[in-house]
Backbone as CSV, one residue per row, in Angstrom:
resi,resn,N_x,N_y,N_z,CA_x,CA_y,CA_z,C_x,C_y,C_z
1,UNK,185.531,48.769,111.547,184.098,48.795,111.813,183.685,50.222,112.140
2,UNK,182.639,50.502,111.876,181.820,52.457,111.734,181.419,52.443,113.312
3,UNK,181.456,53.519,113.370,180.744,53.570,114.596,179.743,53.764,114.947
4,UNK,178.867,52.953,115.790,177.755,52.597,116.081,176.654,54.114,116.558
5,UNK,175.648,54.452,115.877,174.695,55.635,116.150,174.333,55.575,117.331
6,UNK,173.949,56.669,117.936,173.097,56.655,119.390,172.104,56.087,119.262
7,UNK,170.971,55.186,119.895,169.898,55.167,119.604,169.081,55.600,121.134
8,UNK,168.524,57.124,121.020,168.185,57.604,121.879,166.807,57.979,121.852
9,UNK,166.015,57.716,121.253,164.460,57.432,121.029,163.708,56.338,121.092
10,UNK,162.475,56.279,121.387,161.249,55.100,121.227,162.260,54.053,122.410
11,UNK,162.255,54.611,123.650,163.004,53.691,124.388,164.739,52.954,124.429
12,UNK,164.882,53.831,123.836,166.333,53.603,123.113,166.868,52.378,121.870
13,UNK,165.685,52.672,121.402,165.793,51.775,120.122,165.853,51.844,118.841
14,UNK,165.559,53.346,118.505,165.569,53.999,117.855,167.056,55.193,117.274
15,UNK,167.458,54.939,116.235,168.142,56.596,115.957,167.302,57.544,115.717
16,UNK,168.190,58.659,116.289,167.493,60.062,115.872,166.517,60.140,114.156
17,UNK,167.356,59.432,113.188,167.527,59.638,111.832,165.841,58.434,111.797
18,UNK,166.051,57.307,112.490,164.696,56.911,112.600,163.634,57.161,113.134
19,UNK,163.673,57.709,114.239,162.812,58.677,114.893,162.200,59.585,113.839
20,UNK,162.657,60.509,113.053,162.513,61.514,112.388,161.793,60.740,110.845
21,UNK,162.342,59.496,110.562,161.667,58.811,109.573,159.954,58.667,109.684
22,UNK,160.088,57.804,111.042,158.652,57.855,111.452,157.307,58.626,111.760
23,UNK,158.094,59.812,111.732,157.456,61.304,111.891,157.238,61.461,110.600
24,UNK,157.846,61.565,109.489,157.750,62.064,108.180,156.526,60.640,107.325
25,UNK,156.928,59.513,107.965,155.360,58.702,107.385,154.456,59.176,107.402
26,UNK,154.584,58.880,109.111,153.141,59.183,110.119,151.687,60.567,109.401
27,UNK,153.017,61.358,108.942,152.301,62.777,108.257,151.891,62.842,106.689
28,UNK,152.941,62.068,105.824,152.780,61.509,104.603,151.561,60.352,104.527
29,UNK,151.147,59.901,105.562,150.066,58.916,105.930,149.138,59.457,105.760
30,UNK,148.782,60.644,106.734,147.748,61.345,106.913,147.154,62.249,105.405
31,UNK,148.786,62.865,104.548,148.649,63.764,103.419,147.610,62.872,102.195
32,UNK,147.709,61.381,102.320,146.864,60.245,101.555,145.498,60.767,102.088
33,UNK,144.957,61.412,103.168,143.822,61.125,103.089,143.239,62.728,103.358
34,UNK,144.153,63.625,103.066,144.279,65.114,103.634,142.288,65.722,101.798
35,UNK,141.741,66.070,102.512,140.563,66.433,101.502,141.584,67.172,100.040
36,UNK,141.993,67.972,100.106,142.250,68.901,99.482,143.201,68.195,98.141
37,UNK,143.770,67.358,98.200,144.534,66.131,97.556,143.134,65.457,96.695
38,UNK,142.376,64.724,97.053,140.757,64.795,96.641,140.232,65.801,95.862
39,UNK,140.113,66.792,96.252,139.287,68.242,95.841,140.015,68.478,94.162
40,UNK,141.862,68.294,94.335,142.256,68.793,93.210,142.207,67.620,91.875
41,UNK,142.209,66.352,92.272,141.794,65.602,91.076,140.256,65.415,90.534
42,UNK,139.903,65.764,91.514,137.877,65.649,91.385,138.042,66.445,89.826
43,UNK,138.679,67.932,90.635,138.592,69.094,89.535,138.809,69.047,88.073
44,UNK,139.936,68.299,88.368,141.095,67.834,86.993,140.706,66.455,86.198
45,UNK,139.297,65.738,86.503,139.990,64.468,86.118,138.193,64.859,84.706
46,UNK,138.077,64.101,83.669,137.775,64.095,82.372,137.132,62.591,82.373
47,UNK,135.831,62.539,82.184,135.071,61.145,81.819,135.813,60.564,80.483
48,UNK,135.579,59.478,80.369,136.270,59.066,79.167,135.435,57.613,79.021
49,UNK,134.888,57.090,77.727,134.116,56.589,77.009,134.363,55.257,76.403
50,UNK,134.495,54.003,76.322,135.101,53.206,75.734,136.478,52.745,76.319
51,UNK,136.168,53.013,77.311,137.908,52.458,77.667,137.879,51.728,79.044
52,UNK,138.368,51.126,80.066,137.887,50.366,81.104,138.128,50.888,82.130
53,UNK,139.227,52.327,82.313,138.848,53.546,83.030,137.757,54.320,82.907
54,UNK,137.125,55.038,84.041,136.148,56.164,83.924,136.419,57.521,83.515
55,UNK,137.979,57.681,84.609,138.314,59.293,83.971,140.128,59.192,84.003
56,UNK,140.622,60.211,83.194,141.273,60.336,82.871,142.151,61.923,83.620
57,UNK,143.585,61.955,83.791,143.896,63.237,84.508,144.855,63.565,83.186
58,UNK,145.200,65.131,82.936,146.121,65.722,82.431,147.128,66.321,83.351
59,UNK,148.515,65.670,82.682,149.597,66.183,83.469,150.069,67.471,83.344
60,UNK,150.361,68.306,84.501,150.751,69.344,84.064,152.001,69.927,83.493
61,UNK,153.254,68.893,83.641,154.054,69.295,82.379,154.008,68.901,81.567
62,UNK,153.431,67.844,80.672,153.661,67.377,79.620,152.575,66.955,78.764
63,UNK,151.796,67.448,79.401,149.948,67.915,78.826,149.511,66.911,78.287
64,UNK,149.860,65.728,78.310,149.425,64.414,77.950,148.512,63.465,78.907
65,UNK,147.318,62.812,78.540,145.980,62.278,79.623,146.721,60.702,80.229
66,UNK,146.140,60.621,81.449,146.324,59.491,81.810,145.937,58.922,82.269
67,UNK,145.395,57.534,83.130,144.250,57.061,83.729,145.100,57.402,85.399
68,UNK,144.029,57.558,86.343,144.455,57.678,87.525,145.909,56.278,88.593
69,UNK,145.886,55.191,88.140,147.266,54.944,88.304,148.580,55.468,88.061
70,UNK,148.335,56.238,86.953,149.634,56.949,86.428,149.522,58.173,86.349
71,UNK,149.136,58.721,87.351,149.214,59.967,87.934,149.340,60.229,89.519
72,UNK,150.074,61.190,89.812,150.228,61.533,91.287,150.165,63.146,91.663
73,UNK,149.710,63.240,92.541,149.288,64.715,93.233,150.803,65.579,93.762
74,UNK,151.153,66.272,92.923,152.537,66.994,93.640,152.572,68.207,94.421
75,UNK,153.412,68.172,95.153,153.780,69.985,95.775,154.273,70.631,94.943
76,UNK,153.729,71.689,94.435,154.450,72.481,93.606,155.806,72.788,94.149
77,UNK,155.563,73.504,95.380,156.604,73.921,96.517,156.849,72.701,97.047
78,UNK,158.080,72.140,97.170,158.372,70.378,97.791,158.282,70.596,99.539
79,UNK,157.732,69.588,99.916,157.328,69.881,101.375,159.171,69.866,102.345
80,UNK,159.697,69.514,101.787,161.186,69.636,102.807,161.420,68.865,102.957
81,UNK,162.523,69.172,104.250,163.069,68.148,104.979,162.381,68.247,106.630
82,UNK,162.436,66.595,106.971,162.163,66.897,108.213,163.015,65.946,109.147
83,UNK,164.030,66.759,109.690,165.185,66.007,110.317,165.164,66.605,111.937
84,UNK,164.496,67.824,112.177,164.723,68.251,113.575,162.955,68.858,114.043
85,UNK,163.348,69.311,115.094,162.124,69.996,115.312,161.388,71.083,114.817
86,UNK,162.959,71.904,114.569,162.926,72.904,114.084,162.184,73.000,112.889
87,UNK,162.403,72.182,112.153,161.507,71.775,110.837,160.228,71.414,110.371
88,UNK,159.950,71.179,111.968,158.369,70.979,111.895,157.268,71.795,111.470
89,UNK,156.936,72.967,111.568,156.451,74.058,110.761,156.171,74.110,109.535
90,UNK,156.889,74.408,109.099,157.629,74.504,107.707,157.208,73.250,106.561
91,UNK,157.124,72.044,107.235,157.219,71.111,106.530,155.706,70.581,106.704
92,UNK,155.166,70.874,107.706,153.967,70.895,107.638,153.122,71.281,106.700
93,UNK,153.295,73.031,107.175,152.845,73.934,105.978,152.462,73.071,104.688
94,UNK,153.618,73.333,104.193,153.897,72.885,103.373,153.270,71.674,102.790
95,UNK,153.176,70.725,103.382,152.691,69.235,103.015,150.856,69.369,102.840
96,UNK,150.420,70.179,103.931,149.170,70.391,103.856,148.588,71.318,103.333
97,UNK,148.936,71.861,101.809,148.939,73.138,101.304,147.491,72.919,100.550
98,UNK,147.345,74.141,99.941,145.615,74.633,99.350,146.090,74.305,98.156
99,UNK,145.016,74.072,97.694,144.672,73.738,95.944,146.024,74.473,94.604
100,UNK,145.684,75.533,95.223,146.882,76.335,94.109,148.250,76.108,94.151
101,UNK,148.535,75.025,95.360,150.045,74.898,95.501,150.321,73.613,95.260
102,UNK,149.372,72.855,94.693,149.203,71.608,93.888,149.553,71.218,92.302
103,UNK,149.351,70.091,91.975,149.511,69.705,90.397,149.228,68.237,90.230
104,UNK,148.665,68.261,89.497,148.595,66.538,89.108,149.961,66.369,87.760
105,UNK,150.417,65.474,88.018,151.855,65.081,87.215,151.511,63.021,86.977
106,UNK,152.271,63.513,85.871,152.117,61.472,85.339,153.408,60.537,86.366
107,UNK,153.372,60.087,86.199,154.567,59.189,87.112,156.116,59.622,86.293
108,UNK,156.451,59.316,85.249,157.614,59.967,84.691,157.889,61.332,84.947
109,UNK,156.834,62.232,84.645,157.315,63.711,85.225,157.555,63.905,86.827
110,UNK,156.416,63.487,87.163,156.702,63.143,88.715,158.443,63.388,89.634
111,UNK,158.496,61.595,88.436,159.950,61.305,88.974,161.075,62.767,88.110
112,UNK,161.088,63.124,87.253,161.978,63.901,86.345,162.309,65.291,87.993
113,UNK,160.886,65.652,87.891,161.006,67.091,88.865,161.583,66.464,90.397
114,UNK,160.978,65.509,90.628,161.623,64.866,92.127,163.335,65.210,92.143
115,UNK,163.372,64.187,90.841,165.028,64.415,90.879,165.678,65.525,90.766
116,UNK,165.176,66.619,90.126,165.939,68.075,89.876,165.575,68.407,91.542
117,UNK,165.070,68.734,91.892,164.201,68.791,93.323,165.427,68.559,94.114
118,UNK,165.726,67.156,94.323,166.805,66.809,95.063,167.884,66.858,94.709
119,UNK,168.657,66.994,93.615,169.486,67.549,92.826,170.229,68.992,93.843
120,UNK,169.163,69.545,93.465,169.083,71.124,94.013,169.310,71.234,95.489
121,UNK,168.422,70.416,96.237,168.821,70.552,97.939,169.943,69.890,98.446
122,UNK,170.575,69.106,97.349,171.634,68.290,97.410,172.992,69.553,97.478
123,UNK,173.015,70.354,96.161,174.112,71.519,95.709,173.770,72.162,96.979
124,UNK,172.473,72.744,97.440,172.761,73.798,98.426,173.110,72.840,99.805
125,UNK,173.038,71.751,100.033,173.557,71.389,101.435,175.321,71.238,101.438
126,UNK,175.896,70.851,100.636,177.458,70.759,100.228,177.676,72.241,100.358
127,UNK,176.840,73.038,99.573,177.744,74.853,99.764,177.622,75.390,100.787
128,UNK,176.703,74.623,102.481,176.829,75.240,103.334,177.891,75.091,104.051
């Protein structure tokens, strides 16, 4: 049998690793309703005529239109990790960034860059 985690948060009911989960919602919660997320599809999105959508977004890698279900707002720069305190900054920043550090992406590209994304923070955490 593994051995059992501390659970030293939210009254001791919590792991650290959940503690830190709930923090990273709580803010991903807020990024749903952050203006600037708004501002960049307003910009990007294309009336469209005959169809039972109104507008339509272009993805930015793969330059192909899509109706707003199948599109999502990305960090260009990926907002991080947020496992300590230390990280709080940073990941903030980051999450709540200006227009130019944005992209609208279709759900397949989305997922394609996610995965290289983590791919990548994956190689550099093993080489430390």
């Amino acid at each position: 049998m593994g051995v059992r985690v501390p659970r030293t948060r939210a009254g001791n009911k919590w792991t650290e690793a959940r503690y830190w989960a709930f923090i990273r919602s709580a803010l991903r919660g807020a990024w749903s309703r952050y203006p600037v997320k708004h501002a960049l599809k307003m910009a990007q999105r294309r009336s469209v005529t005959g169809k039972k959508h109104s507008f339509e977004y272009q993805c930015n890698m793969c330059s192909a239109w899509f109706m707003d279900k199948e599109v999502q707002v990305d960090h260009i720069v990926p907002a991080g990790s947020l496992k300590t305190y230390d990280d709080l900054p940073a990941f903030v920043e980051n999450l709540f960034c200006e227009l130019e550090d944005l992209q609208i992406l279709c759900k397949p590209c989305h997922l394609i860059k996610t995965g290289i994304e983590n791919e990548q923070r994956k190689s550099k955490e093993t080489r430390k």
